[in-house]
C-alpha positions in Angstrom: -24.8 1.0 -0.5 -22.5 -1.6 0.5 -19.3 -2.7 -1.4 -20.8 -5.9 -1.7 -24.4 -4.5 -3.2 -22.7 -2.1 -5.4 -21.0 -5.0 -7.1 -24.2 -6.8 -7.6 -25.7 -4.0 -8.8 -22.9 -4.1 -11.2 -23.7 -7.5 -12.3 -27.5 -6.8 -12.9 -26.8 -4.0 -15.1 -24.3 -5.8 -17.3 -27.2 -8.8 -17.0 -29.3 -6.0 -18.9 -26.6 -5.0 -21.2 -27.0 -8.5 -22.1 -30.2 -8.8 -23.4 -29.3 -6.5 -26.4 -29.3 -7.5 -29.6 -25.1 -6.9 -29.6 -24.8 -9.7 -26.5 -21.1 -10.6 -26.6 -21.4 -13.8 -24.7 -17.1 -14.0 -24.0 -17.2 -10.0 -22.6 -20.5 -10.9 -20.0 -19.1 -14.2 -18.8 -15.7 -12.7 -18.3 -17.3 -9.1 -16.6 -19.0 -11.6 -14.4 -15.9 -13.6 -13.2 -14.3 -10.1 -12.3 -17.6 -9.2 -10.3 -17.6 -12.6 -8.4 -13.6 -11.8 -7.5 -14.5 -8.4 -6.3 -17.8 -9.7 -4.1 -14.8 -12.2 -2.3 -11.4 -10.8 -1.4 -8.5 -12.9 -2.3 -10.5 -15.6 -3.9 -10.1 -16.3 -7.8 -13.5 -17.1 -9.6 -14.2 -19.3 -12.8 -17.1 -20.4 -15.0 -17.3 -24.1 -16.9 -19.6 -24.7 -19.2 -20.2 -27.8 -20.9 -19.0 -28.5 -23.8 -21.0 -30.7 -26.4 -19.8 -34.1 -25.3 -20.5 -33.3 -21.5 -17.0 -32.3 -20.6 -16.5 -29.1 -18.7 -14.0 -26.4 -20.2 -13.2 -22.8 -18.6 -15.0 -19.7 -20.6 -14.0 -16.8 -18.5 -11.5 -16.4 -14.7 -10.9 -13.0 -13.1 -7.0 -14.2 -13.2 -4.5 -16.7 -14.6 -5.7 -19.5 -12.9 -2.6 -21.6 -14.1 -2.2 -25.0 -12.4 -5.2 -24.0 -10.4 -7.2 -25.6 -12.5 -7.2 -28.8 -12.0 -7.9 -27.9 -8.1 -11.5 -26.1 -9.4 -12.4 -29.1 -11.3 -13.1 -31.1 -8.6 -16.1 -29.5 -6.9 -16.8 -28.1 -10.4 -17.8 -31.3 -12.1 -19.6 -32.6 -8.8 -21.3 -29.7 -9.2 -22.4 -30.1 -12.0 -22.7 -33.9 -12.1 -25.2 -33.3 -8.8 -27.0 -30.1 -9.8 -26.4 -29.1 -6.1 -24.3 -26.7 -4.8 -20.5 -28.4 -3.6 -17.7 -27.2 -1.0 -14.5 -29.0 -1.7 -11.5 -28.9 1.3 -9.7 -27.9 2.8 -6.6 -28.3 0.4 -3.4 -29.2 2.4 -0.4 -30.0 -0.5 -0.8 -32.5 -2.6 -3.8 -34.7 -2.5 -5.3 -38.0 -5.3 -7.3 -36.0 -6.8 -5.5 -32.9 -7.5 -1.6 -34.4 -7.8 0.0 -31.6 -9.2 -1.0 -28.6 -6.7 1.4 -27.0 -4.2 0.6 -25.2 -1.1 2.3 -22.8 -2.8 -1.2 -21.6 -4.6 -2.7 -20.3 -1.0 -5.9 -21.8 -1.9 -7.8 -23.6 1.2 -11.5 -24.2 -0.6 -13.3 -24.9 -3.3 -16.6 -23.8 -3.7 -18.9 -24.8 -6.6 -22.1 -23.4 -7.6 -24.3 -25.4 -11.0 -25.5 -23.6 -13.6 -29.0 -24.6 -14.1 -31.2 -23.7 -16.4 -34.5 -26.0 -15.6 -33.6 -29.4 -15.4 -30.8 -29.1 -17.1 -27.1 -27.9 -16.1 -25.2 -26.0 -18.6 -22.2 -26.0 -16.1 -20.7 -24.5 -12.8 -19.5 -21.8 -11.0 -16.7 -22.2 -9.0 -14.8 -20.0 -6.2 -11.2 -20.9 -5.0 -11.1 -19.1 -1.7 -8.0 -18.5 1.1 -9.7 -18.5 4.0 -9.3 -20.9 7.1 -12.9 -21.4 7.0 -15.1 -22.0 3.4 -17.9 -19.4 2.7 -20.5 -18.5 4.9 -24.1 -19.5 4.1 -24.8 -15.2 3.2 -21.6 -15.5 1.3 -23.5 -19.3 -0.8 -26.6 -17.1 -1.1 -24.7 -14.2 -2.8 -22.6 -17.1 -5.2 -26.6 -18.2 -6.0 -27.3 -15.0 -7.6 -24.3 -14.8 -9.7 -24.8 -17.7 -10.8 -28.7 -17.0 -11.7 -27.5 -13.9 -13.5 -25.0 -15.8 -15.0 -27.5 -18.5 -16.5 -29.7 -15.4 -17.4 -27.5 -13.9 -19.4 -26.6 -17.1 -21.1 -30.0 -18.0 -22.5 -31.2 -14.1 -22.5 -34.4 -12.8 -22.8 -35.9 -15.2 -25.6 -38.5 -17.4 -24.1 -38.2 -21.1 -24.0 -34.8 -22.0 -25.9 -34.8 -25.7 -27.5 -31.6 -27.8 -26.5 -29.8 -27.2 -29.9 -30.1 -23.5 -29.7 -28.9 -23.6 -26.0 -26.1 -25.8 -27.3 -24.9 -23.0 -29.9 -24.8 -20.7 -27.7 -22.3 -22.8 -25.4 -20.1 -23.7 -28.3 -20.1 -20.1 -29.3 -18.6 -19.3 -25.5 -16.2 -22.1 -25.4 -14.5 -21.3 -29.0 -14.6 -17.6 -27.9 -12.2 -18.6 -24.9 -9.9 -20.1 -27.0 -10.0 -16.9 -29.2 -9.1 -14.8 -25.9 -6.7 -17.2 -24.4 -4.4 -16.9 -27.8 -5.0 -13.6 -27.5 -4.0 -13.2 -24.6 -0.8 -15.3 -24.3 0.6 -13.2 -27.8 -0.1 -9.7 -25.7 1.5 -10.8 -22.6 5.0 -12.3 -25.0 4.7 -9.3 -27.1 4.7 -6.5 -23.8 6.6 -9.0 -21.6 3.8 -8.5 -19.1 2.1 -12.0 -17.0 -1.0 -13.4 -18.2 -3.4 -11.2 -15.8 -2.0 -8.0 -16.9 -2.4 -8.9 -20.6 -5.7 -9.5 -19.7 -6.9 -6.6 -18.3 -5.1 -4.3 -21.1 -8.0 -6.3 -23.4 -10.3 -5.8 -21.5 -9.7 -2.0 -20.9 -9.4 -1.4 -24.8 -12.2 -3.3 -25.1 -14.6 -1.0 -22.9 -12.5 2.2 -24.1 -13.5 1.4 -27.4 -16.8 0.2 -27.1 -16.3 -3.5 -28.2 -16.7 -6.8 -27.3 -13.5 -8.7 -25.5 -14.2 -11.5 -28.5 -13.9 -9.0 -31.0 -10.7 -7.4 -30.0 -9.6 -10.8 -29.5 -9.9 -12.2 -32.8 -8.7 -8.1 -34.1 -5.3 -8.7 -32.3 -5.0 -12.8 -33.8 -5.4 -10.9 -36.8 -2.8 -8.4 -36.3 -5.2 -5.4 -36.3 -4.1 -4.0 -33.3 -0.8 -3.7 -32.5 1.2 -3.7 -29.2 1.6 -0.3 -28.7 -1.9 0.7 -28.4 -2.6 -2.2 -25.5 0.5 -0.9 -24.3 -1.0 2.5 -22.6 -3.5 0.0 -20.6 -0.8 -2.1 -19.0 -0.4 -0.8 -15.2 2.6 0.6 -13.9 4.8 -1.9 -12.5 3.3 -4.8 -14.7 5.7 -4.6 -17.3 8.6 -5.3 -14.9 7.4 -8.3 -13.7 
């Protein structure tokens, strides 16, 4: 088995870990951003969903995408405005629509990917990729079926979903984030470590314990887990940074 078909192997199996009655919505999205990073070297993958007024937030990147994010936006809401897959670039400095980017970010595409479930788009997925040349048409086919299991996990294994249930289940991602960004920002101040490395430290407690990323989120807002026990999942070298 490839690399590439071991990672979406991965995915599947966390798309089945979904369906349980314990779905934590923030820890599948997230897991899933980390598989579409590892299926594309040197890219950075996000997911946007829509929140309840139409406008499209981040719910899970496999790394701190900064002052990135105004650079995924752009094919990100045409995605999702269009309901067809988008390729953005290539990005050369500073241009109108993304002012405050640098070359300095090494990103040269944008690829966006909506997340459809019927007729209706509950967002995008969107790869910022270094390459000379944007992603293949194998490489589009691949970002399809993350994004299916993506939209999978999202409405589950329930039958038809009515539009208000659907629309709980977004809000429930996009106040998770939130929870996880705060989260996030106090571990990386409190062990001096960047935003990616706090991150990951959440995320491995999270699986060494057994729990959802939203739950040890909102456990270390609420001071229930302390610095020193993140601490021992922080690789070497991070904390110097």
């Amino acid at each position: 088995m490839s690399s590439r078909e071991h990672v979406l192997a991965t995915a599947v199996v966390e798309l089945a870990r979904a369906l349980d009655e314990d779905f934590d919505v923030l820890d599948f999205l997230q897991a899933l951003a980390t598989r579409t990073e590892e299926l594309f070297d040197g890219a950075t993958a996000m997911l946007m969903l829509a929140d309840q007024r139409g406008s499209l937030r981040l719910v899970a990147a496999s790394a701190d995408v900064g002052q990135a994010l105004p650079l995924a936006r752009v094919p990100a809401i045409q995605a999702y405005d269009s309901g067809a897959p988008v390729v953005h670039g290539p990005f050369a400095g500073r241009d109108s629509a993304t002012p405050s980017l640098t070359p300095d970010h090494g990103y040269r595409w944008g690829n966006a990917l909506p997340l459809r479930v019927r007729d209706e788009v509950l967002g995008s997925l969107v790869l910022l990729s270094r390459g000379e040349d944007p992603v293949g048409d194998d490489e589009v086919q691949i970002l399809e079926a993350v994004a299916e299991i993506v939209t999978l996990g999202l409405i589950q294994d329930r039958g038809p979903r009515d539009r208000e249930q659907l629309a709980v289940q977004l809000q429930t991602a996009l106040t998770l984030r939130i929870a996880l960004e705060q989260a996030t920002g106090m571990v990386a101040e409190l062990l001096g470590v960047p935003i990616d490395a706090a991150l990951a430290a959440l995320d491995a407690h999270a699986r060494q314990t057994g729990r959802g990323l939203s739950a040890v989120a909102r456990s270390v807002i609420a001071g229930r887990i302390d610095a020193a026990t993140l601490a021992v999942h922080v690789r070497r070298g991070d904390a110097d940074r």
